[in-house]
Structures are given as structure tokens and as C-alpha cells.
C-alpha positions as a printed NumPy array, in Angstrom:
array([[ 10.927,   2.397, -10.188],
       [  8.168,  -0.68 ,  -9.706],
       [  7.838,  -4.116,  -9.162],
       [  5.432,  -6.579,  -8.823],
       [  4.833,  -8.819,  -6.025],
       [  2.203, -11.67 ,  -6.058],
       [  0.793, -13.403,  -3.262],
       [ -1.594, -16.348,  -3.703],
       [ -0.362, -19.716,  -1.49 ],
       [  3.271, -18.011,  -1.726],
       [  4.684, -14.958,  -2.685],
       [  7.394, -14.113,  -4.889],
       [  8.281, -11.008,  -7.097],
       [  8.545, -10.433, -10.932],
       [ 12.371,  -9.268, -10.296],
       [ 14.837,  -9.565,  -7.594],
       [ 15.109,  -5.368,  -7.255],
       [ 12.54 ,  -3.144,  -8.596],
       [ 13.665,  -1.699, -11.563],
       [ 12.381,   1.268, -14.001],
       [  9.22 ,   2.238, -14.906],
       [ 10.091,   2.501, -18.536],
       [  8.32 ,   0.982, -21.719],
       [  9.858,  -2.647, -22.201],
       [ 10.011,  -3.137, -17.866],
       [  6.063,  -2.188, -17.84 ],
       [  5.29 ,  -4.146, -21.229],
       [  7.158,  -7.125, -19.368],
       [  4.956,  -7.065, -16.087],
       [  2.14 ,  -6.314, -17.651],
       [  2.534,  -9.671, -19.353],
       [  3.353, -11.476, -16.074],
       [ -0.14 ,  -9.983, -14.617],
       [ -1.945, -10.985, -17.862],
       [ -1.249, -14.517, -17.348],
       [ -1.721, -14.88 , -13.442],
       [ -5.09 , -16.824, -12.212],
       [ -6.013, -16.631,  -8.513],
       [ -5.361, -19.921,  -6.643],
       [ -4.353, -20.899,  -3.259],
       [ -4.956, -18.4  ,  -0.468],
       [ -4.318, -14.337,  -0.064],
       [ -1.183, -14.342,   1.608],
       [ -1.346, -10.937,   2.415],
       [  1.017, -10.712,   5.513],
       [  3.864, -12.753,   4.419],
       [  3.768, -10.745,   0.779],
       [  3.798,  -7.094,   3.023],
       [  6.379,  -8.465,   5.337],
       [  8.814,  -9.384,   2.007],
       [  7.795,  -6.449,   0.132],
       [  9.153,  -3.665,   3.516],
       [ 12.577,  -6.167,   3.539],
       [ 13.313,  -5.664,  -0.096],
       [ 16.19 ,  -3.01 ,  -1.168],
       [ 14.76 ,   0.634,  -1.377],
       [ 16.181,   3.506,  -3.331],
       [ 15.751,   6.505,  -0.89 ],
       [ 15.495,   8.955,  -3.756],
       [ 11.858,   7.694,  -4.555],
       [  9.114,   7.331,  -1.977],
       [  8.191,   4.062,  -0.678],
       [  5.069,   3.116,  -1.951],
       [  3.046,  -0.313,  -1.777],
       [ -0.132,  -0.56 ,  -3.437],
       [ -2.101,  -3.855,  -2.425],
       [ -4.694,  -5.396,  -4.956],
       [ -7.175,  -7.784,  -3.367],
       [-10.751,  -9.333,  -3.231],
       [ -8.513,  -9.777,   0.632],
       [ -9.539, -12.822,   1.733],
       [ -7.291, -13.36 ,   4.683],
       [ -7.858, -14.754,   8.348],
       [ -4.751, -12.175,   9.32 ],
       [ -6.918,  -9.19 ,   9.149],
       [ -5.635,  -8.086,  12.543],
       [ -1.793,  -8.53 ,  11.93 ],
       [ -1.99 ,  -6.895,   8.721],
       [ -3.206,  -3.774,  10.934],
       [ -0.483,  -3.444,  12.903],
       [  1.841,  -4.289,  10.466],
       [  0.89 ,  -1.503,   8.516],
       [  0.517,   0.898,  11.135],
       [  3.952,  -0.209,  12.684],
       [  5.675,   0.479,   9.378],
       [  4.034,   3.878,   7.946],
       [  7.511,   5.778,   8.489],
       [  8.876,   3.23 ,   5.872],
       [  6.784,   3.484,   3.278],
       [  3.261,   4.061,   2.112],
       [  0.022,   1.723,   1.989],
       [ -2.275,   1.87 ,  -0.248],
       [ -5.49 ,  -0.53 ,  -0.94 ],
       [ -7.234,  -1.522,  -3.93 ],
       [-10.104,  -4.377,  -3.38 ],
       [-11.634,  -5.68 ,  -6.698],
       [-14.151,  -8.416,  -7.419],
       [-17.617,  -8.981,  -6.79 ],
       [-17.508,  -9.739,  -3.142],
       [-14.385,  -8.105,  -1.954],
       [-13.521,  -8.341,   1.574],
       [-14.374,  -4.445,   2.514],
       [-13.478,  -4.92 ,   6.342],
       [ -9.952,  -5.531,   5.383],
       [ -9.888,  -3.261,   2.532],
       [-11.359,  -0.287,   4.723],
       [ -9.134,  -1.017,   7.254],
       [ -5.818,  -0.986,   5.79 ],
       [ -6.642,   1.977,   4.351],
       [ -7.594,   3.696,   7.664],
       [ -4.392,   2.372,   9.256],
       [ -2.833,   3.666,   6.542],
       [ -3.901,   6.771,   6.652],
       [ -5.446,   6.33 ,   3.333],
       [ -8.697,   6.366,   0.845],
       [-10.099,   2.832,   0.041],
       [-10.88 ,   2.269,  -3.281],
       [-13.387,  -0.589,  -4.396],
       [-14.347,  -2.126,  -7.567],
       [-17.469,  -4.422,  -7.568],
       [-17.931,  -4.295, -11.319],
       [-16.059,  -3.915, -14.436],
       [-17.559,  -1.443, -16.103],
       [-16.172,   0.734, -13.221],
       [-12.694,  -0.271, -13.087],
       [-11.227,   1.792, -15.604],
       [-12.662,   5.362, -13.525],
       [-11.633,   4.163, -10.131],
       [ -8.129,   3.494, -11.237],
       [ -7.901,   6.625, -12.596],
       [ -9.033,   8.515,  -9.522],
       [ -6.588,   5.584,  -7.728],
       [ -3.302,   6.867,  -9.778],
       [ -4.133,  10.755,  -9.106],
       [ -4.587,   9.288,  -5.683],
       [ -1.253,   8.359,  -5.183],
       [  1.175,   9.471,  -7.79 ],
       [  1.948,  12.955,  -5.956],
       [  4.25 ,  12.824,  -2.929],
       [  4.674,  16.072,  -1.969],
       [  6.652,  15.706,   1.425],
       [  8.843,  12.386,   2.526],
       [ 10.837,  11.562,   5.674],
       [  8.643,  13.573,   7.992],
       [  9.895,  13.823,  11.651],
       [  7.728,  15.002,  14.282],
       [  9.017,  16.955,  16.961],
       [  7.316,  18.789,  19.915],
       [  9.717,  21.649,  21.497],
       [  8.468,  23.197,  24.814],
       [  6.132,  20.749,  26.067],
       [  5.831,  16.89 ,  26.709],
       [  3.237,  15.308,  24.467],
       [  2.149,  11.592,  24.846],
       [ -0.569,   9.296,  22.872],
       [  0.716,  10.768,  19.447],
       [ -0.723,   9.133,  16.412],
       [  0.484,   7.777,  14.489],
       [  3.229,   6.092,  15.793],
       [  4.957,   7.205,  13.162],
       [  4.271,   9.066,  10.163],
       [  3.58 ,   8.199,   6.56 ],
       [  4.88 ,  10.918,   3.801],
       [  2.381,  13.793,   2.862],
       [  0.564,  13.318,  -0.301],
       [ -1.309,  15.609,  -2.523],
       [ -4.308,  13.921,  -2.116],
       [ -3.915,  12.445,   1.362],
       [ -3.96 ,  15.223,   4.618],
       [ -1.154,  14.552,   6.956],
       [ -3.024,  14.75 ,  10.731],
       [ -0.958,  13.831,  14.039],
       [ -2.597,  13.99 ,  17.357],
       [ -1.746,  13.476,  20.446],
       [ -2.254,  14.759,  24.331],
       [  0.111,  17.644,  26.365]])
């Protein structure tokens, strides 16, 4: 299941609950991205903080997969957001343009525990979001809880812990 989320000035969704990832539903946003034009500001925080209080379906993993040149003066916020809210779901960053913001880019990926993936150019975009999808299209392990039995632990990152993906390596740390 999908949906798509916008966030330039405001944000708002293409439909009220994500819905199937079949033919006519990913005919009908591609559309609705085919006729957006960037305006207004990249209201990054606002969109991320809508997109974790929408409905979820807890048979599928929670992914959100953020396109942006990421202009934003919420840099910081956006951090700890994402960091804060890894159990939830999963973050994933895609800048594109020709001067994309890579501090933010770079960084939400690290805080996610993730790759970042950057597209300057055109004639690279079509490789990069194919090494994107196999990126991200295998969960192999959701609802992870950590525990520690026999000793105390303390400073364990992360705080809590995203779902282990084929292509991502799961690593907690932490003092005893």
C-alpha cells in the first residue's frame, strides 16, 4: 500500500488512507506527481510529522521515502524527529536537483540509519532509482525489540530501532 504526500508551503496527501499499489492507484498518482511544480517552501517537518500520525496497516512495514532538493531552515528538528520515531517506521532520503541540500540529505539518512541517495543530473536518475528501489523494497525483519538479559547496559543507540532491511545492517551499541 502507498500514498503520496506533498509538501511545498503546506502539505496535504493524494488520499485520505494509503491505499494499494495496484495499476489504476499508481496510474492515478503518477498523474498527480506529473502535474506538481515546486513553489512555496520545503515543509519538510510538518509533512513527516502528518505522514507518522496517519493510519498504518501493521501487516506492511512502515516506510517513508522523502524526495527533496531539502531546502529547509529545520534541519535540526527533522533529526530528531527522525531519530525519535525509527521504531515506527522507516526513513529513507532521496535529494534531486542540481544543488540539492546534501547536509540535510546526508543527515537524515544517517539518523536514519540509512544510504543517501543523490541525483545532480538527469541522465542519472533513472540508475540511482533503481539502486534506490532494491534499496528499500526488502524488509526482512520488523518490530525489533532489544533486550539485554544479565547485565545493565546504558547509552544504547539507537533509541530505538528501525526494521532490518536487506540492504541496510541493523547495528545497536551501547555501554555495560
Amino acid at each position: 500500500i502507498f500514498n503520496v504526500m506533498v509538501f511545498a508551503g503546506t502539505s496535504g496527501t493524494l488520499w485520505e488512507e494509503s491505499k494499494s499499489a495496484n495499476k489504476a492507484n499508481l496510474k492515478d498518482a503518477l498523474a498527480k506527481i506529473d502535474g506538481l511544480r515546486g513553489s512555496g517552501g520545503t515543509e519538510i517537518y510538518p509533512a513527516l510529522q502528518k505522514a507518522l500520525e496517519m493510519k498504518q496497516n501493521d501487516d506492511y512495514a512502515r516506510t517513508f521515502v522523502t524526495i527533496t532538493d531539502g531546502y529547509v531552515t529545520v534541519r535540526d528538528e527533522v533529526f530528531e524527529l527522525i531519530q525519535n520515531n525509527l521504531g515506527e517506521a522507516n526513513f529513507f532520503t532521496f535529494g534531486i536537483g542540481s544543488s540539492v541540500n546534501r547536509d540535510l540529505i546526508e543527515g537524515m539518512a544517517r539518523v536514519g540509519f540509512g544510504e543517501p541517495f543523490i541525483v545532480l543530473n538527469q541522465s542519472e536518475a533513472s540508475e540511482k532509482a533503481e539502486k534506490f528501489k532494491q534499496y528499500i523494497q526488502s524488509p526482512v525483519l520488523t518490530g525489533i525489540d532489544v533486550k539485554f538479559d544479565g547485565f545493565e547496559v546504558y547509552d544504547v543507540e539507537p533509541k530505538t530501532v528501525p526494521d532490518l532491511m536487506a540492504e541496510r545492517p541493523l547495528i545497536v551499541f551501547g555501554k555495560y
